[in-house]
C-alpha positions as CSV (number, residue, x, y, z in Angstrom):
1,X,24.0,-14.4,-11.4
2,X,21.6,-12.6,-14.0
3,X,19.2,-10.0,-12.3
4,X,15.7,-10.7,-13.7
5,X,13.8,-7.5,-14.9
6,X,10.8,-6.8,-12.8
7,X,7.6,-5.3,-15.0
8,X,5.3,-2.4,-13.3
9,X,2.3,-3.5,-11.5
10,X,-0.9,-2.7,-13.4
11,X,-2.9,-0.4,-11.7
12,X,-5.3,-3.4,-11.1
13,X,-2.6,-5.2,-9.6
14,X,-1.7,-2.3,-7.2
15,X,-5.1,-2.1,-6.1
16,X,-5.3,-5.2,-5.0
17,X,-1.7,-5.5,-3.5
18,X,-3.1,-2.7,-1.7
19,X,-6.0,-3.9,-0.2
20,X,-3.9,-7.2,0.5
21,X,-1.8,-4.8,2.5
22,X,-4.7,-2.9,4.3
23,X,-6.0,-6.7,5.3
24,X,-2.6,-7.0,6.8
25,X,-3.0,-3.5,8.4
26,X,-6.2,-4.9,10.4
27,X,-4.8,-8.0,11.6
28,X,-1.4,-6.2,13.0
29,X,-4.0,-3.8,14.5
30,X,-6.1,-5.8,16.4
31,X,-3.6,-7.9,17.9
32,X,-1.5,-5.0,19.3
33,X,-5.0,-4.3,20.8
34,X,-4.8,-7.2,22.2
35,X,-1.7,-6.1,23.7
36,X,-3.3,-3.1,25.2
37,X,-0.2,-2.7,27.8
38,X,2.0,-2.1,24.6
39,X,2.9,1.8,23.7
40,X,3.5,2.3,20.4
41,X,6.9,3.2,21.3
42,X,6.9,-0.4,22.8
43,X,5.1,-2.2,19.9
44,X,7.7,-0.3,17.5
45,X,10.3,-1.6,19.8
46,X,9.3,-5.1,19.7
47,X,8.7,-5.3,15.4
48,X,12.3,-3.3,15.0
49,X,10.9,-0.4,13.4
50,X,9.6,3.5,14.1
51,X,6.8,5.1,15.8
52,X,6.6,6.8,12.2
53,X,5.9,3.2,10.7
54,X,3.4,2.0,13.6
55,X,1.3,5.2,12.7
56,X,1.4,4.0,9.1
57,X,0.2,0.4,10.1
58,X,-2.4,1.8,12.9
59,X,-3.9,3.9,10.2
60,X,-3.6,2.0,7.2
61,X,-1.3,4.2,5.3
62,X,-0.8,1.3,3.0
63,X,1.1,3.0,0.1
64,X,4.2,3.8,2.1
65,X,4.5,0.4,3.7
66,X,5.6,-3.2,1.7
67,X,3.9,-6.3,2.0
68,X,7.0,-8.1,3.3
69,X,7.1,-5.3,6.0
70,X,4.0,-5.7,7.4
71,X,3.8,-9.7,6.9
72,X,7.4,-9.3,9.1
73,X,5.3,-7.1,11.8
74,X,2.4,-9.8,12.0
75,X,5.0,-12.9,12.3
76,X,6.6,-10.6,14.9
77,X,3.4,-10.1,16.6
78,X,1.5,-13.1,16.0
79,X,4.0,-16.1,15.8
80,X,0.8,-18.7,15.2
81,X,-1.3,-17.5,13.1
82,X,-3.3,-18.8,10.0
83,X,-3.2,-17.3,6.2
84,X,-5.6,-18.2,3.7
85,X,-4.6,-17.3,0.0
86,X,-7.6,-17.0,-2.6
87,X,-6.7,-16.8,-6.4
């Protein structure tokens, strides 16, 4: 099996794969307020990652964090939830 080359993101491209990301940051936020009972130690716990990494999320430290990371965290938080896509 081949491995397809992978080109650099435009800086455009970033941009908006980061604000995609921050969007993501939001949603994970509110609903662990939701779950105000939750620690972070808990909430970091329950998503299979660090305290370190629930900072990140809870203060949108975007750069350091994938979108398949946080798109795992929201699935692990929010099971039923809706996405809407815009191109």
């Amino acid at each position: 099996m081949s491995k397809r080359s992978v080109r650099p993101l435009t800086q455009d491209e970033r941009d908006r794969l980061n604000l995609v990301k921050l969007h993501l940051c939001q949603q994970i936020r509110r609903s662990m307020a939701r779950q105000r009972n939750y620690s972070a130690t808990v909430v970091a716990i329950k998503l299979g990652t660090s305290r370190a990494c629930v900072s990140r999320v809870q203060r949108g430290v975007v750069e350091e964090l994938t979108f398949n990371q946080l798109f795992g965290y929201l699935v692990k938080l929010e099971p039923h939830f809706t996405l809407l896509v815009g191109i």
